[in-house]
TORPA-4810 file (N, C-alpha, C, O; in nm, 3 decimals):
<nodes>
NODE_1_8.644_-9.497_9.780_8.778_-9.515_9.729_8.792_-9.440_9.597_8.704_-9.438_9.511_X
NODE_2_8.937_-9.365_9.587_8.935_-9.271_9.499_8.998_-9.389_9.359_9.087_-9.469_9.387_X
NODE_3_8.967_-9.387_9.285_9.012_-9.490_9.157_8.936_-9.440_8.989_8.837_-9.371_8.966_X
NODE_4_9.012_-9.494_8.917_9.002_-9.509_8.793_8.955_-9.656_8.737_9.031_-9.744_8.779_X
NODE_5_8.882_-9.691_8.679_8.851_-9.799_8.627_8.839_-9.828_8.464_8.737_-9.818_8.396_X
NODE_6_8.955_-9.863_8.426_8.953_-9.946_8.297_8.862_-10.049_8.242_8.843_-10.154_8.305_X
NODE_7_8.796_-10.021_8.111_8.679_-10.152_8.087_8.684_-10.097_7.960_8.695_-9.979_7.929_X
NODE_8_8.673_-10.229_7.866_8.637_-10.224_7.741_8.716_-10.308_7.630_8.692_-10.298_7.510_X
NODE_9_8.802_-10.380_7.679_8.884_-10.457_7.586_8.864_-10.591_7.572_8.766_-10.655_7.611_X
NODE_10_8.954_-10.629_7.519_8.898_-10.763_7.436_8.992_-10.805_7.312_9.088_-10.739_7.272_X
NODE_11_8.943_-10.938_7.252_9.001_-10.962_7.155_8.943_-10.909_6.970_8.842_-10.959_6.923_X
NODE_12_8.999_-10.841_6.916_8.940_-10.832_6.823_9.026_-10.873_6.706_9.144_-10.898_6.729_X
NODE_13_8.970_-10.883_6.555_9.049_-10.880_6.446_9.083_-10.785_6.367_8.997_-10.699_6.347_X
NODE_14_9.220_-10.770_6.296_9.258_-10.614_6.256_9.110_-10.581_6.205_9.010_-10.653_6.197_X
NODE_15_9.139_-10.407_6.167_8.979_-10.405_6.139_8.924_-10.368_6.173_8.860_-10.272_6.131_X
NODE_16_8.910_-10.452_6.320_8.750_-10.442_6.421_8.793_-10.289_6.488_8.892_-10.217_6.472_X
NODE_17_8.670_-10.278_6.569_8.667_-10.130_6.639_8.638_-10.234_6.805_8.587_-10.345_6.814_X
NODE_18_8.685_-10.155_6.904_8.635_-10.154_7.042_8.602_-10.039_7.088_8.607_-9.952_7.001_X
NODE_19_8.570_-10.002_7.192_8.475_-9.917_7.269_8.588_-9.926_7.419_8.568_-10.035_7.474_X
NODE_20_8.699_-9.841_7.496_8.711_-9.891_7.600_8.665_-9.735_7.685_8.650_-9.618_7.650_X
NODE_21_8.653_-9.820_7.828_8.590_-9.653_7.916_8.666_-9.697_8.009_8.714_-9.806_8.041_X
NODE_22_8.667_-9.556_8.058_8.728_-9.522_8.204_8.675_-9.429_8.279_8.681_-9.306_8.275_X
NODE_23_8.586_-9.550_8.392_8.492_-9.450_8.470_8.563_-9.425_8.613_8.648_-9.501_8.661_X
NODE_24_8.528_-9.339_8.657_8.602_-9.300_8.778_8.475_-9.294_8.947_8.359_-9.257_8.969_X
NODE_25_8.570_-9.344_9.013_8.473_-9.357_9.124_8.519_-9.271_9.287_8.637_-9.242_9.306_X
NODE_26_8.463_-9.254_9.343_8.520_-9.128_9.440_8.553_-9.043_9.444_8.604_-8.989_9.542_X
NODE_27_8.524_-8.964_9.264_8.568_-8.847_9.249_8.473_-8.783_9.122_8.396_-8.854_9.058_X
NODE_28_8.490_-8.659_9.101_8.478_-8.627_8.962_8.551_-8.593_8.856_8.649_-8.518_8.858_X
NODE_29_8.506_-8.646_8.767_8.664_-8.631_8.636_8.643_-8.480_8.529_8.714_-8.440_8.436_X
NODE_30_8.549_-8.439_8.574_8.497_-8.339_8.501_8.609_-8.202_8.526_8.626_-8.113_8.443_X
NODE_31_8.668_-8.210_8.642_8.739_-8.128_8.670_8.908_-8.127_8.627_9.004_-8.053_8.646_X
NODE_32_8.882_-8.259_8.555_9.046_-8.360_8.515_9.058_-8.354_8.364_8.957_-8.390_8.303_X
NODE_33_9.185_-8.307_8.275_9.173_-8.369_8.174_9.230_-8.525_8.178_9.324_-8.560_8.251_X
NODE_34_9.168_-8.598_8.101_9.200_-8.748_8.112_9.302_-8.803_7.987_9.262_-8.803_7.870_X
NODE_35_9.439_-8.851_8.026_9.490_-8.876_7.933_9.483_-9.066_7.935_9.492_-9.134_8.037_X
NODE_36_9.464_-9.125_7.780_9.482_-9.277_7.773_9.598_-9.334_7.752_9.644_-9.292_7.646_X
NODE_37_9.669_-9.413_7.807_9.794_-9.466_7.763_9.823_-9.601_7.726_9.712_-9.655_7.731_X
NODE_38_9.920_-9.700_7.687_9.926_-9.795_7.650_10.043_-9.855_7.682_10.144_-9.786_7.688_X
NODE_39_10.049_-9.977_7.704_10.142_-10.030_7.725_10.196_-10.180_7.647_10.174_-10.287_7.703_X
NODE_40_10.259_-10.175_7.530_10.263_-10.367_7.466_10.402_-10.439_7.551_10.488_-10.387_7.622_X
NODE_41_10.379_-10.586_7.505_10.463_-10.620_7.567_10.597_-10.563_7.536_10.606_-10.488_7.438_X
NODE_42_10.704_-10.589_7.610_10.836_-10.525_7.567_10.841_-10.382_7.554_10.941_-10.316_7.581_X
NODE_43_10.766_-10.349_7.525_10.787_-10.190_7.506_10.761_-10.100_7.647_10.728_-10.141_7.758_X
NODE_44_10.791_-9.948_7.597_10.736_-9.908_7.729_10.562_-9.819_7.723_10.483_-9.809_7.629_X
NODE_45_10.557_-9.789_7.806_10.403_-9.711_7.840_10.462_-9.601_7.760_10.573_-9.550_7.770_X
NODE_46_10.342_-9.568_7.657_10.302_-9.447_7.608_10.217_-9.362_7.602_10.117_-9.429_7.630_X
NODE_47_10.174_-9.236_7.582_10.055_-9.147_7.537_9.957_-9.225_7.400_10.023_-9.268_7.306_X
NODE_48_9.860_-9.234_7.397_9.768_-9.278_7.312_9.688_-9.123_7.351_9.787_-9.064_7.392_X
NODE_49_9.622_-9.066_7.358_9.528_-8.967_7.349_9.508_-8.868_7.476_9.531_-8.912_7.589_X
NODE_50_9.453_-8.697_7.450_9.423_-8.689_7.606_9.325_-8.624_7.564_9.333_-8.596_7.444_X
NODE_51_9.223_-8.583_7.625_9.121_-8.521_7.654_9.133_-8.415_7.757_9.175_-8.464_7.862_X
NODE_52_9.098_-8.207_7.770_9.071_-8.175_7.810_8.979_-8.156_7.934_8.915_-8.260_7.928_X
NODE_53_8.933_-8.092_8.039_8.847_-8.131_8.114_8.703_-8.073_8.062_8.600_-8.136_8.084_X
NODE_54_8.702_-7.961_7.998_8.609_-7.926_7.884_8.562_-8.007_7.778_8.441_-8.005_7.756_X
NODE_55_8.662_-8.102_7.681_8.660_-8.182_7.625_8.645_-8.050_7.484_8.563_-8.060_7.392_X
NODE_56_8.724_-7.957_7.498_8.737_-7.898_7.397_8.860_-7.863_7.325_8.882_-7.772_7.244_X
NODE_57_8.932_-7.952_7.370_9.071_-7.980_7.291_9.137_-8.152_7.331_9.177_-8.197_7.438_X
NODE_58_9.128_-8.203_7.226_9.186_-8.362_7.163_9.336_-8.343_7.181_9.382_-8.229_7.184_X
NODE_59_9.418_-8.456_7.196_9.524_-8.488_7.135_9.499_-8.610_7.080_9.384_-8.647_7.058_X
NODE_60_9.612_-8.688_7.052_9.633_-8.808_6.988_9.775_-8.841_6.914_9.818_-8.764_6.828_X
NODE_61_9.850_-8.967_6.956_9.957_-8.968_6.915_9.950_-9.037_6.797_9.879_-9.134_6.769_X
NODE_62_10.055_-8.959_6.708_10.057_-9.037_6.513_9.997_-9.182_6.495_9.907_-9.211_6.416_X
NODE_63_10.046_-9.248_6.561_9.993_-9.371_6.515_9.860_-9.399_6.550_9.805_-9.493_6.493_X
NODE_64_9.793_-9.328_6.639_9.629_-9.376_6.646_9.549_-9.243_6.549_9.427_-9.255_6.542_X
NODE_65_9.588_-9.165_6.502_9.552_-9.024_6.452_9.447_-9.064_6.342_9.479_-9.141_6.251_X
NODE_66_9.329_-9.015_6.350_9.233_-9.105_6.250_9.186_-9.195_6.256_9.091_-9.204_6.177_X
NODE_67_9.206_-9.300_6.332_9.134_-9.383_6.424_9.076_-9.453_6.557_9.012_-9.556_6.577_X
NODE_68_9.133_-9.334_6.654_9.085_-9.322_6.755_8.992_-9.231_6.821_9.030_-9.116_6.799_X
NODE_69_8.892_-9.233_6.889_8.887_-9.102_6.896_8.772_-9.071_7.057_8.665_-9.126_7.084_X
NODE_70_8.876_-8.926_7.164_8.842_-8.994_7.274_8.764_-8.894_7.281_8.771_-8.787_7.221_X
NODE_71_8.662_-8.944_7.381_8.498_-8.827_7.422_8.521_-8.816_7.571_8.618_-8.850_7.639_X
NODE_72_8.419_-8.766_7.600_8.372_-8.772_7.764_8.204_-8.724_7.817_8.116_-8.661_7.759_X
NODE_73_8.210_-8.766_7.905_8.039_-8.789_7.948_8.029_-8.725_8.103_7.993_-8.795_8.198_X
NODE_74_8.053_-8.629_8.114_8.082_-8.611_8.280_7.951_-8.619_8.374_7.945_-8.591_8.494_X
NODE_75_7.860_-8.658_8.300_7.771_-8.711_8.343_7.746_-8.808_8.413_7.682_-8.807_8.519_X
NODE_76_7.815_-8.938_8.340_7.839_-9.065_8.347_7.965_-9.053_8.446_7.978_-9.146_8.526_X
NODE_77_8.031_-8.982_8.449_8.159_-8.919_8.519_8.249_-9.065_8.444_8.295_-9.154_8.517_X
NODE_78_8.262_-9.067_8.303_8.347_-9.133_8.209_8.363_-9.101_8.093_8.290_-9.057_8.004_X
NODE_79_8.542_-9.148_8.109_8.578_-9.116_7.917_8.604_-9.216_7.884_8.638_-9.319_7.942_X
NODE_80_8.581_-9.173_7.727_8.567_-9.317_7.596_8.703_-9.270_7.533_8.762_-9.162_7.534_X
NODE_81_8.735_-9.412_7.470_8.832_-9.408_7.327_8.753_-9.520_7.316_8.729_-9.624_7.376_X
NODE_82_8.711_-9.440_7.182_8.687_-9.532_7.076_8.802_-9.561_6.931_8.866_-9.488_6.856_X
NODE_83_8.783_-9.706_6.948_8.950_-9.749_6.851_8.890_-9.840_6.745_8.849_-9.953_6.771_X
NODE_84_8.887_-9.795_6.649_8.816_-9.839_6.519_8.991_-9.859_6.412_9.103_-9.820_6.445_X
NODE_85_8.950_-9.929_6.290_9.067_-9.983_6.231_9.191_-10.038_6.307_9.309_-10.034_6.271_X
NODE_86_9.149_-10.077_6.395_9.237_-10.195_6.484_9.338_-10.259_6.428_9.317_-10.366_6.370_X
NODE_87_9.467_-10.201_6.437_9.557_-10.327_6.377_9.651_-10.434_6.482_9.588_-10.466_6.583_X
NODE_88_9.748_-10.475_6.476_9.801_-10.571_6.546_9.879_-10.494_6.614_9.893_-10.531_6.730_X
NODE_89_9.946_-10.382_6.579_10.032_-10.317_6.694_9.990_-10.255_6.784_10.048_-10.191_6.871_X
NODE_90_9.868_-10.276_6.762_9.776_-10.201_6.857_9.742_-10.264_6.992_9.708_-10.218_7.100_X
NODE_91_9.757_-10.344_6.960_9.789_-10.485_7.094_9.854_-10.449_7.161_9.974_-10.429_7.141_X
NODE_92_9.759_-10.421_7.319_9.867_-10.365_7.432_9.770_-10.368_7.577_9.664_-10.428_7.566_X
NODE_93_9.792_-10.324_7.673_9.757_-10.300_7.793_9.681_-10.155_7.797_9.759_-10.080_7.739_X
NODE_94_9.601_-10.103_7.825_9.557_-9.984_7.815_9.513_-9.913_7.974_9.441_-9.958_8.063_X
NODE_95_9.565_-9.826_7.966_9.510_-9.739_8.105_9.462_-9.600_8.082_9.498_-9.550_7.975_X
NODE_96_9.417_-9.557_8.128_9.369_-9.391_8.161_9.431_-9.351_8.316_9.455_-9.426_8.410_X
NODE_97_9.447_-9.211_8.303_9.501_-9.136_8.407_9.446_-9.027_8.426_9.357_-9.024_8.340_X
NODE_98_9.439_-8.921_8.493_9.359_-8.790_8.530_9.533_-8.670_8.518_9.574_-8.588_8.600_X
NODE_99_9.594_-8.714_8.375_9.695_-8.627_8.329_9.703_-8.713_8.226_9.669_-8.828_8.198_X
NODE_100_9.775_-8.592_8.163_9.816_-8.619_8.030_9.916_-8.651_7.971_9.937_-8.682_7.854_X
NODE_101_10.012_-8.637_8.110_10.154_-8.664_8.113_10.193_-8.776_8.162_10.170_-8.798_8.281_X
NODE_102_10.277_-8.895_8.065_10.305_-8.964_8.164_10.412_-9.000_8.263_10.436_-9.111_8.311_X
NODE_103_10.484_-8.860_8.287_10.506_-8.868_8.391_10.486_-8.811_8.535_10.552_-8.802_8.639_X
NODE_104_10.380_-8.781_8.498_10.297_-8.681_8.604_10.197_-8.776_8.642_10.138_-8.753_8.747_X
NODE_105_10.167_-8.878_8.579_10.040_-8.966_8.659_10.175_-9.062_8.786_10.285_-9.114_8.767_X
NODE_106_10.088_-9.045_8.902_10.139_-9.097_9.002_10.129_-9.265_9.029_10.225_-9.342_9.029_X
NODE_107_9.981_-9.302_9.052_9.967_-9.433_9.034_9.885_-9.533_8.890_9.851_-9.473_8.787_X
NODE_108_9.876_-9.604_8.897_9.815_-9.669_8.777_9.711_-9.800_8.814_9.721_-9.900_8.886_X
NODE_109_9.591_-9.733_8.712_9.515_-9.899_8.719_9.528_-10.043_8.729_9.600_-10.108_8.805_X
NODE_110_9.448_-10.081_8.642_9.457_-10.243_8.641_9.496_-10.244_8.487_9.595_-10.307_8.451_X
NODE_111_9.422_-10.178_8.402_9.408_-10.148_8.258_9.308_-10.216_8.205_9.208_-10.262_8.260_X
NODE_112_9.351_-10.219_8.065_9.253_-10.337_8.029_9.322_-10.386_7.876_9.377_-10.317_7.791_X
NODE_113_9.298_-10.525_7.878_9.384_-10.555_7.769_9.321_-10.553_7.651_9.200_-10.573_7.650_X
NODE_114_9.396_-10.528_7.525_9.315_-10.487_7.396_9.438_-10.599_7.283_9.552_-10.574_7.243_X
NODE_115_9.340_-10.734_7.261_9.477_-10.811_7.170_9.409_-10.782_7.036_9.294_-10.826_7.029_X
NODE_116_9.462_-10.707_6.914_9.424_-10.760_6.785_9.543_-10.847_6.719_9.664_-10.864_6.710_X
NODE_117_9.414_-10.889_6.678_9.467_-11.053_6.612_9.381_-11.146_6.523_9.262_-11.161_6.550_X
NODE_118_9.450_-11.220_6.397_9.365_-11.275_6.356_9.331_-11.436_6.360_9.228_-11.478_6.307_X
</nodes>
């Protein structure tokens, strides 16, 4: 089965850092740039970061800029965001996609939820 898998969230306090991945199964992502997105309540889904399939060009949208920061392992056939200085708006639903666009990703994960809070 061709899928994306969200993992890595949790509750943390502003501050804290998490670790979330998105490993992919039935496929290889090495050939994909991987973009991360987010979703809080009420609001809508946004761009949080993308990654190249080289992994030699970053994005990142203003508000995570400096404290996020996404890798890849195509080894592991998974990409990281790592999210350090955690604040409360940061509280949201998180997914990865194999685009960078979101309106070019067709279907969507499960995600994974990321609450900061104190």
């Amino acid at each position: 089965q061709v899928q994306l898998v969200e993992s890595g969230g949790g509750l943390v306090q502003p501050g804290g850092s998490l670790r979330l991945s998105c490993a992919a199964s039935g496929f290889f992502l090495r050939s994909y740039s991987i973009g991360w997105f987010r979703q809080a309540p009420g609001k809508e889904r946004e761009g949080v970061s993308c990654i190249s399939s080289s992994a030699g060009t970053t994005n990142y949208s203003d508000s995570v800029k400096g404290r996020f920061t996404i890798s890849r392992d195509n080894g592991k056939n998974t990409v990281y965001l790592q999210m350090n200085s955690l604040k409360p708006e940061d509280t949201a639903i998180y997914y990865c996609a194999t685009s960078c666009r979101l309106r070019s990703v067709g279907s969507w994960g499960q995600g994974t939820q990321v609450t900061v809070s104190s």
